[in-house]
Every structure is written in structure tokens, then in C-alpha cells.
N, C-alpha and C positions, 0 to 999 in steps of 0.2 A: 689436401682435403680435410676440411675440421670436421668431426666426428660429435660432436657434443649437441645434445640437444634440449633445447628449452622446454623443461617439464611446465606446462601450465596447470594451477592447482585449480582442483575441481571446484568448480560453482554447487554452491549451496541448492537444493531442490526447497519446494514449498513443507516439503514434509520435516525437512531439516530446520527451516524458520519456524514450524510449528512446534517443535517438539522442545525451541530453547525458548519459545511463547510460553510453554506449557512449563517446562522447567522453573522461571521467573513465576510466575503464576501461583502454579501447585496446581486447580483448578482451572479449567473455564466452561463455559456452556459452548456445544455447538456454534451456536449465530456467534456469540463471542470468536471465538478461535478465528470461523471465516472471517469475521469485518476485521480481525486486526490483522490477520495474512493481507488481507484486502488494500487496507490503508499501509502495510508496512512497502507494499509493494507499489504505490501510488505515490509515495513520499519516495522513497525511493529512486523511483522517475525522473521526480524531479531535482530533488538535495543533489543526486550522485550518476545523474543520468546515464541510468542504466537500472533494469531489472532485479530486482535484490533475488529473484528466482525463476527459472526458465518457464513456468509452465503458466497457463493460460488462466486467466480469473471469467468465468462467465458470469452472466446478471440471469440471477432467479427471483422466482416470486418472495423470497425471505431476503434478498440481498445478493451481492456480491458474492462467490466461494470459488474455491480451488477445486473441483472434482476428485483429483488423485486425494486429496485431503481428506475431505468428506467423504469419501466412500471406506474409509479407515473408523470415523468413527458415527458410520451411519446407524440409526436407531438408538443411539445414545443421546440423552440430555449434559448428561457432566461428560467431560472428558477428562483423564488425565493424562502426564506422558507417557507413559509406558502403554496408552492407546496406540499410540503414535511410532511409526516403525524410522523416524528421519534419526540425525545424528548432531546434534548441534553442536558437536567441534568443526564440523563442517565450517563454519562460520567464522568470519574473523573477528579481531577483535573492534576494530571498526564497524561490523556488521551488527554486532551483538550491540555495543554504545548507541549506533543508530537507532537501534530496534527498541532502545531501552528509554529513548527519546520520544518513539511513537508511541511506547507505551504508556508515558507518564501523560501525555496528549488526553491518552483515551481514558484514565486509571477512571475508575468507581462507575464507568457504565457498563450496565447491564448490559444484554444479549438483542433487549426489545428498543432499547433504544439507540444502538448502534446500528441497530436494522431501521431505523428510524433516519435517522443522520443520514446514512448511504441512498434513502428513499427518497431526500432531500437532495440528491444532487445530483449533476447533469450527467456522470458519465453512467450510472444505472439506469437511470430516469429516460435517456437515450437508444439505451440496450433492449429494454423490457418494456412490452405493449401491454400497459397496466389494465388496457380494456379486455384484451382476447388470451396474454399469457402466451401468444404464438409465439415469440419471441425468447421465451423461457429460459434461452439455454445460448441464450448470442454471447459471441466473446467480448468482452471490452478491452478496447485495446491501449495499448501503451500510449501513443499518441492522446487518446481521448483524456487516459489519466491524468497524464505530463501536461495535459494544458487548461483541462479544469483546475488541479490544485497547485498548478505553479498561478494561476489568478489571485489562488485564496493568500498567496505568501505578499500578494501587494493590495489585500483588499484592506477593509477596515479593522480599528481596533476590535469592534463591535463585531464584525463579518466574524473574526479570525478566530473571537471566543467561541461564538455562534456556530461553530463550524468545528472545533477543537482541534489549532491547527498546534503542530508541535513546535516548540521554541529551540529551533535549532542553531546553538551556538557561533559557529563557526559555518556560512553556507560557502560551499565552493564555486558559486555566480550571484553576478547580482542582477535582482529582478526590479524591473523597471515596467511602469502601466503602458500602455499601448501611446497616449498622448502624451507623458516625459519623453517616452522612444520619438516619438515625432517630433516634438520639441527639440531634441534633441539632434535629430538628423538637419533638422533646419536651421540650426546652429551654426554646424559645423559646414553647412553647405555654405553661411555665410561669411568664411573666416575663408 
């Protein structure tokens, strides 16, 4: 009987992506902090399919946030990291390059207008009942992420700036529009 067991290394928490956000940074404003936990975990989906952190992003009347996040640096406009109780060794070194990818994406916006951008698209837009606010607090899920912005990685040059999509080197699939995909099926049904 083999006695040895496969230690799995712990997964990064949203507070841990925030705290090496904030590290890189120095600064950031609230609405900043969320929309880029927001997108690091949206790109994430899709580049590396899989969650860059366990815990749930809900759609508010300001955007996108992490709750266990924001309630760390709630009533604050700046944050810094020593706000922030996460550990960003936590993270690999993969995770960190990643993250550092999403951030060059997003670098010189503001707080109002990353809340802007996120207001702009389907999977908040989907979550939050912009008339009644009932919806406040609905989760968006992974799914909805992974398939709005794995779109933005085969939309236009034009869409992709429009949208500040990150230029990631090296993607681990390749994305194809729904009519190459068909094209494509129909190809090979022919051979």
C-alpha cells in the first residue's frame, strides 16, 4: 500500500489577486480594485479555463465586485494593500504574468470608467435590472463570462480596442467565430 500523498497547492482567494493588484499598483480606487478582480477573473475563464479565484463576482448598481473584497475596503475611496488582508505569494508565477497582462489592458483608466466599460456589456448588463436595481446583487457566472469575452477575442480590431481586450501572447486555444466553426464542420464532413 503507497502511503504518499499528492499535496494540492492552495488556490489563490479574490483577496490574494487583490492584494498583488494593489502591490503593482501602489494605489487604486475602490471601483478600480473591483473592475479589475472583475476582468482578471473573466479573462481568466477564458485564456486558462478556469477561475483565477474561488469566489463569486456579483453585478451591482456601480459594476461588477467581489463582496469578501469590498467589504475589506468598504467606506474607503483609495485603497492600498496593506487594506487588503490576501497574500499574493499565494499566486504563481503564471498567475502574476497573467494578471499583469490584464492589467496593462486596462492601465490609465479610471474607476468611472471601468464602471463604464463593464456597464457596456452583456454579462452585468444581464445580471442587474438597470430599471428596479432588484437584481443588485445577482451572481454572474462563469459561464456568462467565458462566453461574452471569449467572443471579444474573435471580434474586431476595432471591438477589441473598444473593449480593452488584453494582448495575450501565447493563448492556450484557439478561438474560432461561430460561422469559421460551421464552415469548418462542413468541411470536414465533406472529406
Amino acid at each position: 500500500m503507497d502511503n504518499t500523498q499528492t499535496i494540492q497547492p492552495k488556490k489563490p482567494s479574490a483577496s490574494d489577486v487583490a492584494r498583488y493588484l494593489l502591490e503593482k499598483k501602489g494605489t487604486l480606487t475602490g471601483y478600480q480594485l473591483q473592475k479589475l478582480l472583475y476582468y482578471c477573473q473573466a479573462w481568466s475563464l477564458v485564456v486558462d479555463d478556469r477561475p483565477l479565484f474561488p469566489e463569486e463576482v456579483r453585478a451591482y448598481e456601480h459594476g461588477p465586485a467581489v463582496p469578501s473584497v469590498s467589504m475589506q475596503h468598504q467606506h474607503q475611496y483609495y485603497v492600498h494593500p496593506s487594506d487588503i488582508s490576501g497574500d499574493s505569494s499565494m499566486l504563481s508565477e503564471s498567475d502574476m504574468a497573467f494578471i499583469d497582462v490584464v492589467l496593462a489592458a486596462y492601465d490609465g483608466m479610471n474607476g468611472q470608467q471601468l464602471e463604464n466599460l463593464t456597464h457596456s456589456e452583456d454579462p452585468w448588463r444581464s445580471c442587474f435590472n438597470q430599471l428596479t436595481g432588484i437584481n443588485s446583487s445577482a451572481v454572474i457566472s462563469h459561464e456568462l463570462m467565458r462566453s461574452y469575452y471569449a467572443r471579444l477575442l474573435t471580434a474586431s480590431d476595432e471591438e477589441q480596442r473598444r473593449h480593452h481586450v488584453p494582448s495575450f501572447n501565447h493563448p492556450k486555444k484557439l478561438y474560432v467565430t461561430s460561422s469559421d466553426y460551421d464552415w469548418l464542420l462542413g468541411y470536414l464532413d465533406e472529406e
